[in-house]
C-alpha positions in Angstrom: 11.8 -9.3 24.4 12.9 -6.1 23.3 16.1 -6.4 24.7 16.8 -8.8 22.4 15.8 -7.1 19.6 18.1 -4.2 20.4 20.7 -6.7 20.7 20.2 -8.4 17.4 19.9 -5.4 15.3 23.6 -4.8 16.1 24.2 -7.9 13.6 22.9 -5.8 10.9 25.5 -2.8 11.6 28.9 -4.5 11.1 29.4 -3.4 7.5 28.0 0.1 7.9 31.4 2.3 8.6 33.6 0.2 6.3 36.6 1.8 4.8 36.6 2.4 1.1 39.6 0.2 0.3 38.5 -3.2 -1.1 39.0 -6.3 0.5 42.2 -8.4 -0.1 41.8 -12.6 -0.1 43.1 -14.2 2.4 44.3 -11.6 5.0 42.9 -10.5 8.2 41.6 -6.4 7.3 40.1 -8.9 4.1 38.0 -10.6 6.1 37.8 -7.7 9.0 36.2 -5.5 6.0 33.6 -8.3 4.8 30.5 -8.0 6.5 29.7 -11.4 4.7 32.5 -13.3 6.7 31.1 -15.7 9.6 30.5 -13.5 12.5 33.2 -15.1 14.8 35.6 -15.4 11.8 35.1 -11.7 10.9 35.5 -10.8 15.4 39.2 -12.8 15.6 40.1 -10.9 12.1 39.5 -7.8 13.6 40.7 -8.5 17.0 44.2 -9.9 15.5 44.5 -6.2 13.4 43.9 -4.4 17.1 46.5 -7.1 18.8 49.2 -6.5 16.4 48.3 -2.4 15.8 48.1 -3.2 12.1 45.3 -0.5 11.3 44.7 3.3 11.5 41.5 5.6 10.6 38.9 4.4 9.8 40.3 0.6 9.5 40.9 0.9 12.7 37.1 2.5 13.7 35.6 -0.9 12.1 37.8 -3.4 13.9 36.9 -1.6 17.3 33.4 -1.3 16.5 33.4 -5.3 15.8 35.8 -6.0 19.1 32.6 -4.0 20.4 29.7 -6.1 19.5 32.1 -9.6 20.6 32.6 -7.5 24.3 28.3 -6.7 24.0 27.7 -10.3 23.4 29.6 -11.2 26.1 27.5 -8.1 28.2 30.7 -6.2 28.9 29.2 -3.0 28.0 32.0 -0.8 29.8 34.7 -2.4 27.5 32.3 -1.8 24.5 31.5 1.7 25.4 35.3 2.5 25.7 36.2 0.8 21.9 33.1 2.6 20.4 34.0 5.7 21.8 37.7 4.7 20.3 36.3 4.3 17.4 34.0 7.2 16.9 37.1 9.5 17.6 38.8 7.4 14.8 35.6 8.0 12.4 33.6 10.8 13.8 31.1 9.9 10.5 30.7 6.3 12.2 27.8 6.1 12.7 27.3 2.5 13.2 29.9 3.0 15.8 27.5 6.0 17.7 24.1 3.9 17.0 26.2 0.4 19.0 27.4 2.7 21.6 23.9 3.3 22.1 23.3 0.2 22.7 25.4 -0.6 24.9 24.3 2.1 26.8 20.7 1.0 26.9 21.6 -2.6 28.3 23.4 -0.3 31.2 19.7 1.3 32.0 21.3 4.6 30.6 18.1 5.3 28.2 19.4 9.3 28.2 22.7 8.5 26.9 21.7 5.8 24.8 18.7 8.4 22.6 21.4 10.9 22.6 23.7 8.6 20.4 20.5 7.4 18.4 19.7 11.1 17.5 23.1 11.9 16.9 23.6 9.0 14.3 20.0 9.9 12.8 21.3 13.3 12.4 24.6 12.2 10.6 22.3 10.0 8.5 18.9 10.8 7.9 17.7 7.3 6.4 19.4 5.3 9.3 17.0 2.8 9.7 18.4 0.8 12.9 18.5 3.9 14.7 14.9 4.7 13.9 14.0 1.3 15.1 16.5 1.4 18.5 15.3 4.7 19.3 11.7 3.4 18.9 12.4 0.3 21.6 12.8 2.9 24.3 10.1 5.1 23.1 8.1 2.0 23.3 9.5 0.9 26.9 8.6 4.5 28.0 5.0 4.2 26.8 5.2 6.9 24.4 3.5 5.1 22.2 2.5 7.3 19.2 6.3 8.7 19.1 7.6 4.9 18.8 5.2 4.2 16.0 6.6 7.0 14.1 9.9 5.9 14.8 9.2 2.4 13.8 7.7 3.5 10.2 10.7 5.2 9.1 12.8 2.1 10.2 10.3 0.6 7.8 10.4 3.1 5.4 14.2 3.2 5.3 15.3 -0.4 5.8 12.2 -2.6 4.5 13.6 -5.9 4.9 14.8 -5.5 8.7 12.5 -8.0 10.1 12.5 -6.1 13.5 10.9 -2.6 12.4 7.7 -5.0 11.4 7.4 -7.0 14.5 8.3 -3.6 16.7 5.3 -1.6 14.9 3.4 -4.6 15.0 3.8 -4.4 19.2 2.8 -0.5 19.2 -0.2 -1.0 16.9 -1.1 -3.8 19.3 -0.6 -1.7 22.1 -2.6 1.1 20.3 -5.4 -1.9 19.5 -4.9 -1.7 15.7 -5.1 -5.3 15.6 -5.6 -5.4 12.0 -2.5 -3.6 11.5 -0.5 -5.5 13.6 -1.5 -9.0 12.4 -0.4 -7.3 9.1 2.8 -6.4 10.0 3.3 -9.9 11.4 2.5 -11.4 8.1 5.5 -8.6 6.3 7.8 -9.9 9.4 6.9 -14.1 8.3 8.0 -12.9 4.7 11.2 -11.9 5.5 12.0 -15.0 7.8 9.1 -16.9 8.7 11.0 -18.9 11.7 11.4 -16.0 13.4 10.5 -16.6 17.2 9.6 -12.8 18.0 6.7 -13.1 15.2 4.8 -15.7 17.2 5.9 -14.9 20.2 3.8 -11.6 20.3 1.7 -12.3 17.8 -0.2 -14.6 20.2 -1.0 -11.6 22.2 -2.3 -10.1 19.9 -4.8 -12.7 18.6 -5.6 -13.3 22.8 -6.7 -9.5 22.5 -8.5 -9.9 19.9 -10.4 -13.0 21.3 -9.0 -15.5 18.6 -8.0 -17.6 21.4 -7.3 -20.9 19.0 -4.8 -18.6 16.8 -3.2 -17.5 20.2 -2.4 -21.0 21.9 -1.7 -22.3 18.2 1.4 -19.4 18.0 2.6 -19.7 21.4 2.2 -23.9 21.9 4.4 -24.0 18.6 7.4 -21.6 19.7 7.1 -23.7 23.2 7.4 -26.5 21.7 10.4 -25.8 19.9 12.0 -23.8 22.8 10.7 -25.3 25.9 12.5 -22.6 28.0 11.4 -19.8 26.0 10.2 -18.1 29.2 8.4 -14.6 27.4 6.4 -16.9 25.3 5.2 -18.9 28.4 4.7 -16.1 30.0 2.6 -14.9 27.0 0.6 -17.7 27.1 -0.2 -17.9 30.3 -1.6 -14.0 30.1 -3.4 -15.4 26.7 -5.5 -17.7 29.5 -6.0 -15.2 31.7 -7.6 -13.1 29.2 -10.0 -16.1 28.3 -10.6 -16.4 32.2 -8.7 -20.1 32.3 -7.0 -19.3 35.3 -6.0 -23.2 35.6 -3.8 -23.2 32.8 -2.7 -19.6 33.4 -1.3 -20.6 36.7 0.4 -24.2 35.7 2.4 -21.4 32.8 3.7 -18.9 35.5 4.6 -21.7 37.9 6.9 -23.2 34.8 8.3 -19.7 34.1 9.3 -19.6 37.4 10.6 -22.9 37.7 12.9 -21.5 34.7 13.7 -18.0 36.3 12.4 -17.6 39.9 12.9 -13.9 39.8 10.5 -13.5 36.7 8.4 -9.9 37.3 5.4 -11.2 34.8 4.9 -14.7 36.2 5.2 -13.3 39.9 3.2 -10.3 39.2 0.6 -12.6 37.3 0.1 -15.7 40.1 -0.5 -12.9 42.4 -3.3 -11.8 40.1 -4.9 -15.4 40.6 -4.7 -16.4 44.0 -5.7 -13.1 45.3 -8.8 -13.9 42.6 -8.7 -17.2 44.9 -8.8 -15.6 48.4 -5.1 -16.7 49.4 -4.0 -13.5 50.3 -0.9 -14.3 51.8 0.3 -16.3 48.8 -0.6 -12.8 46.4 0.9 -10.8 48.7 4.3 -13.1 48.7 4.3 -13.0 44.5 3.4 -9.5 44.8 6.3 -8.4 46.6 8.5 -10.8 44.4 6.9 -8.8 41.5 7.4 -5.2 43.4 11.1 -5.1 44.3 13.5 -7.7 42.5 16.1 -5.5 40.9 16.9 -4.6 37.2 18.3 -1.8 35.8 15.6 -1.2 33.3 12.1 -2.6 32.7 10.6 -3.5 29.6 7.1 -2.4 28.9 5.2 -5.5 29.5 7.2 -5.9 32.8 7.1 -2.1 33.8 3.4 -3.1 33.6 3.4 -6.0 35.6 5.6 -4.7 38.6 3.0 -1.7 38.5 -0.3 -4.1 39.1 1.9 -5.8 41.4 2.6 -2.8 43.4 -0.8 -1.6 43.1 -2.1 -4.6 44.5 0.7 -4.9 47.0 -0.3 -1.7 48.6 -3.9 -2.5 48.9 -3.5 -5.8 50.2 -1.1 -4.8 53.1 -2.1 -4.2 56.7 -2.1 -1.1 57.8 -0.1 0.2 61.0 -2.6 1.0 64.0 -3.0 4.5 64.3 -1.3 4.7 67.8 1.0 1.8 67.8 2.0 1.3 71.4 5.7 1.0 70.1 7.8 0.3 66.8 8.0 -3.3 65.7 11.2 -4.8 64.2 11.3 -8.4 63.1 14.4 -10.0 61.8 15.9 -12.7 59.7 18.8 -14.2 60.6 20.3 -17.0 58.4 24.0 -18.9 58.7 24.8 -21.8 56.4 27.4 -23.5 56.7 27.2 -27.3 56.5 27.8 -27.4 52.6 27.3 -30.9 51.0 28.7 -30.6 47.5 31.4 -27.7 48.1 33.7 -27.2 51.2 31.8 -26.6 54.0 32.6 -23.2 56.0 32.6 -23.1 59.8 31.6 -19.6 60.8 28.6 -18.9 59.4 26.4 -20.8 61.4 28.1 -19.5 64.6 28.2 -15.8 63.2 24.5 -16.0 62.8 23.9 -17.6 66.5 26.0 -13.8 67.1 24.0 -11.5 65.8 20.6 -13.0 66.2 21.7 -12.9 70.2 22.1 -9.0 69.7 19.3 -8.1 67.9 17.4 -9.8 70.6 19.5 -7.4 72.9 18.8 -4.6 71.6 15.1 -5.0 71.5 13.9 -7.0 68.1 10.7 -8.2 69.4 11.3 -11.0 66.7 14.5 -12.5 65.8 13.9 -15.6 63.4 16.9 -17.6 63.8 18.1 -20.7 61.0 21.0 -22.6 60.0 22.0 -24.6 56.8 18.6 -24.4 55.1 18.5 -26.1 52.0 16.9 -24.3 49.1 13.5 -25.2 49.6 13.9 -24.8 53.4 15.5 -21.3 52.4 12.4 -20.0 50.3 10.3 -21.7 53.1 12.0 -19.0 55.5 11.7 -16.0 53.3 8.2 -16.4 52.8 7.9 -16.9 56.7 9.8 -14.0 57.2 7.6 -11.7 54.9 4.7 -12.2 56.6 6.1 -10.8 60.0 7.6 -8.2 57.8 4.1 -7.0 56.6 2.9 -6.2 60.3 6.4 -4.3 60.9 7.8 -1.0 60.8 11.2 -2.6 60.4 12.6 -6.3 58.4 15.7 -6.8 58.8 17.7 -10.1 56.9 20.9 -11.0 58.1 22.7 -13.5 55.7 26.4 -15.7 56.5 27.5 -18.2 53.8 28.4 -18.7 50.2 27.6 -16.2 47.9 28.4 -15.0 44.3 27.7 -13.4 41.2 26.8 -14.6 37.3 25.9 -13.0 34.7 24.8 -9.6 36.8 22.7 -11.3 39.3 23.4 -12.4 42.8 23.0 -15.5 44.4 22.5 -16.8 47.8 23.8 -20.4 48.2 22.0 -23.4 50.1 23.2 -26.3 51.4 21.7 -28.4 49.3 23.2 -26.4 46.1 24.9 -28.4 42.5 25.9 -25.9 40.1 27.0 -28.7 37.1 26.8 -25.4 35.0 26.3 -21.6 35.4 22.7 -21.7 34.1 21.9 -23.9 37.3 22.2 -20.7 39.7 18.6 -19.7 38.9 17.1 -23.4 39.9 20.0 -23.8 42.7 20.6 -20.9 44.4 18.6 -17.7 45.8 18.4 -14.4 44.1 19.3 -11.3 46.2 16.1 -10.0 44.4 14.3 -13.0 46.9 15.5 -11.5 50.3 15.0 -8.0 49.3 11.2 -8.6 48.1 11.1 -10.6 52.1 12.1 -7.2 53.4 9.5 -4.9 51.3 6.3 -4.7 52.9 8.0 -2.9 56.1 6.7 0.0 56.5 9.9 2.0 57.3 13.5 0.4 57.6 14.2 -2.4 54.7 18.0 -3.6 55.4 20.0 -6.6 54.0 23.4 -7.4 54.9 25.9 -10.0 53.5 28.5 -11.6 55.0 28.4 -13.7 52.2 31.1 -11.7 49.9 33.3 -15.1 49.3 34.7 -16.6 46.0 32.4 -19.0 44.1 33.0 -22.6 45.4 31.4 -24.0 42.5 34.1 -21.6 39.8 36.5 -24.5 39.4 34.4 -27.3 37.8 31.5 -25.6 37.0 31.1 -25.4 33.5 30.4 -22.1 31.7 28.0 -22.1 28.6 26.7 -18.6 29.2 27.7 -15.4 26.7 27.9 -13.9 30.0 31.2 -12.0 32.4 30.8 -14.3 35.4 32.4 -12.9 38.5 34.2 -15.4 40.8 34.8 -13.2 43.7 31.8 -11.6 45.7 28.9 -10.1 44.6 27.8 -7.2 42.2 27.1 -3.6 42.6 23.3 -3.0 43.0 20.7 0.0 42.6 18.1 -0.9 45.4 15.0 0.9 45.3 13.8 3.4 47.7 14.3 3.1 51.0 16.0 0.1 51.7 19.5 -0.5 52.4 22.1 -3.6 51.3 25.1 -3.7 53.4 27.8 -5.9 52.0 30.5 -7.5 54.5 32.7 -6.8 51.6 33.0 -3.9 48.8 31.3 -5.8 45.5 33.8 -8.1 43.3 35.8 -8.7 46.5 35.7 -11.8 49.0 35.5 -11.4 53.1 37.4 -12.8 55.2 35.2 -15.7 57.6 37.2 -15.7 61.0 40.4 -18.1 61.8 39.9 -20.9 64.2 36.7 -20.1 66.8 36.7 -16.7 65.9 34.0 -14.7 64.6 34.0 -13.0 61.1 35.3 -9.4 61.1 31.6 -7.9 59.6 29.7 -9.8 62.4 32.4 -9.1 65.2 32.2 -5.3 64.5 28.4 -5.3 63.7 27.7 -7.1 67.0 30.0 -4.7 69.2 29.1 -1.3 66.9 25.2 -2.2 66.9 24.9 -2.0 70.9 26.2 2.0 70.2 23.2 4.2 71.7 21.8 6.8 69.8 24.1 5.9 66.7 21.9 6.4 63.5 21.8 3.7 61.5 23.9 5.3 58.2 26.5 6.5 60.6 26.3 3.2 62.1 27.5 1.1 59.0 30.0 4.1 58.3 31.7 2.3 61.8 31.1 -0.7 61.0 33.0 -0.2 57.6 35.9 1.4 59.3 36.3 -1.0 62.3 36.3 -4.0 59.6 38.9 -1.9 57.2 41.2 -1.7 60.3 41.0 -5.1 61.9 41.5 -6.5 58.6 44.5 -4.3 57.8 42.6 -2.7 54.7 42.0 -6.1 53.2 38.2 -5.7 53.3 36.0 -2.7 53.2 31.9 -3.5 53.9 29.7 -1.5 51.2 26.1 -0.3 51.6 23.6 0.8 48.7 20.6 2.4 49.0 19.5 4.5 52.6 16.3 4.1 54.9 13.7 6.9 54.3 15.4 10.6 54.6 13.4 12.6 56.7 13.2 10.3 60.1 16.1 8.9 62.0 16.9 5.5 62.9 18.4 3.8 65.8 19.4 -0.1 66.9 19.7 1.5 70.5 17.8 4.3 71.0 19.5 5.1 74.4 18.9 8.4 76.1 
């Protein structure tokens, strides 16, 4: 929820590095200067004066700082980083410009750079109150709680009608079980703009902690039903039934947060909590791991606090390895889809699969699950197979041929069974890379992915976009995987690979089936072969990518050899 908030507040900076010349009817620097045009108006104003290179100074600093919120809206951070900077070299006095750049900054997961630009505009300007108040959402997500509370009083202090500083203090007095002072704040928030959905949104946590359980379903049943997808307040009233111990209800709400966002750390982390309070062990461990490593750049407090009971938990629910294990155990996933019913269908995968499940068998995998054109139920069915081999193994390995993409910064495995009418369908219709990965996490050494999936987005040309969002129609994103595991791609991220003409194999999984049966070739090294052999057999139209590395103080080996 906080994101948001960060990403609001930047409405509220438009106006603040505006040139001293006064606005002139009718043109575009008129309506460029007027922080009272209609926000898209104002954007294509601005945007024209850039085009055309009709402005200089510190004209020019406020057009590129408006270009910059349009590209942040659309979560092109880069683009908005580079006109901020732009502009801040125009205007080094900007410092609605520097406080933006932060910003954009913090939805990157760069918290460092983003409090160095909030300091450096609170130094410029002492009564900034938006800086106060963005500096304090990181304070906050980093649990410093009495430092964000300070923060979020002179936001207060300095800008007493910006809804955000009340509802943020009202959160850290919450946190710091002033609840008194947070159902105050609240109330300061409602008189600014009572609709506000962040008022009621955490102001039913804060009544649930206080035990005023008919105030708390009263806030969050009205913003749900006004915003029936309004996942955070779902998941906030599902937590509200925890705390009064109605575990039924608590569990239909993170089952309906995850129907809306399957990779959701709260609900996962949260259904774990109850059916490990049921005895279904293997169902907590599942949403544990789900909760433990899907992939974000930063976490939110309330979610940083949810993975961590999930990893907690995680950890003590997982077997432990026998203390002389006759010999390591490696399981393996190994999925090829390729009979497509509502996009064309794609040959290869199927038989790449057949491939490489053959040679992990070969090379000593003492279990190779092998599947074909699983639909997306069939697909989760397999995953959540999979992890429970994975728990009682020192290595999981997932080895994934078909369609794949990218929106909106996550990325998707496709089913057979996929429709994607529009781009929000990927989170009902597809599989999450965050999904395989959690599969992979309870291995007790080796954690490796790989993709031969890198191909362009068979639902981009009628799928309709409604999303604010940069979707990618080629490949897959870059990705930060957590320690110790490794995702190889069959193709570097943003680009497509190349599936195999006629009967032939694809280039990954004919290199990674020859380069595998190497002895004694360490498993970095190995995918360093595998990268070059596809790079040349492809004439240096693909080049595989891995992120992330096993463990760093053991070796690794497919064949251990002599």
């Amino acid at each position: 929820m906080l994101r948001v908030v960060a990403l609001i507040s930047v409405i509220f900076l438009s106006g603040v590095a505006m040139a001293a010349a006064g606005p002139q009817a009718g043109d575009d620097l008129a309506t460029c200067r007027d922080r009272q045009a209609e926000a898209q108006a104002r954007t294509t104003a601005c945007e024209n004066l850039l085009h055309a290179n009709r402005v200089t100074g510190k004209d020019k600093s406020l057009a590129l700082v408006i270009h910059a919120q349009a590209l942040i809206n659309k979560r092109d951070d880069d683009g908005a980083i580079a006109s901020l900077t732009s502009a801040i070299e125009l205007d080094p006095d900007n410092v609605g410009a520097i406080n933006v750049r932060g910003i954009a900054h913090e939805h990157k997961g760069e918290d460092d750079l983003a409090m160095a630009d909030y300091n450096l505009a609170i130094q410029k300007r002492s009564n900034f109150g938006y800086a106060y108040n963005n500096r304090g959402t990181i304070q906050l997500r980093r649990a410093a709680l009495q430092s964000a509370l300070d923060d979020f009083n002179l936001s207060i202090k300095y800008t007493p009608k910006f809804l955000l500083g009340w509802t943020n203090r009202a959160r850290v007095r919450t946190l710091m079980k002033d609840y008194d002072g947070a159902i105050s704040d609240f109330a300061e928030a409602e008189k600014i703009d009572p609709a506000a959905q962040q008022i009621a949104a955490n102001r039913c946590i804060t009544y649930g902690l206080m035990g005023k359980f008919d105030q708390a379903f009263a806030d969050c049943n009205g913003l749900i039903e006004k915003q029936p997808k309004n996942v955070y307040a779902i998941n906030n009233r599902a937590d509200v039934s925890m705390m009064k111990g109605d575990f039924d209800a608590a569990l239909k709400d993170y089952n309906i947060a995850l129907q809306l966002n399957p990779n959701n750390v709260r609900a996962h982390s949260g259904r774990g909590q109850i059916y490990e309070r049921r005895k279904d062990l293997a169902q907590a461990r599942a949403d544990y791991r789900s909760a433990a490593y899907s992939l974000t750049k930063f976490d939110e407090l309330d979610v940083a606090r949810a993975r961590a009971i999930a990893q907690e938990r995680l950890a003590a629910l997982t077997p432990q390895a026998p203390a002389a294990a006759a010999a390591v155990r490696r399981v393996a996933l190994v999925i090829g889809n390729g009979a497509y019913k509502n996009v064309h269908a794609l040959p290869n995968p199927p038989r790449d699969s057949k491939l490489i499940a053959s040679v992990l068998k070969e090379v000593g995998f003492q279990t190779v699950i092998s599947v074909s054109d699983l639909t997306r139920d069939k697909f989760f069915e397999a995953l959540q197979t999979f992890a429970a081999e994975a728990e009682k193994a020192d290595w999981a390995v997932v080895y994934y041929a078909g369609h794949g993409f990218e929106i909106g910064g996550v990325n998707y495995l496709v089913p057979v069974d996929a429709k994607l009418a529009v781009d929000r369908d990927a989170e009902t219709q597809a599989v999450a890379l965050e999904q395989v990965i959690a599969a992979v996490g309870a291995a007790r050494k080796v954690r490796l992915v790989m993709l031969d999936a890198c191909r362009d987005n068979p639902f981009a040309p009628t799928m309709q976009r409604t999303l604010s969002l940069k979707l990618v129609d080629k490949g897959f994103s870059n990705i930060e995987p957590g320690a110790g595991f490794m995702v190889v791609y069959a193709a570097k991220h943003g680009e497509t690979a190349i599936d195999g003409e006629g009967s032939a194999d694809s280039p990954f999984a004919t290199a990674l089936a020859r380069d595998i049966k190497e002895p004694r070739v360490e498993i970095r090294k190995l995918f360093d072969i595998v990268r070059d052999d596809v790079w040349a057999a492809t004439r240096h139209e693909q080049q595989p990518f891995t992120y992330g590395s096993p463990p760093g103080r053991e070796d690794f080996y497919f064949m251990a050899g002599k």
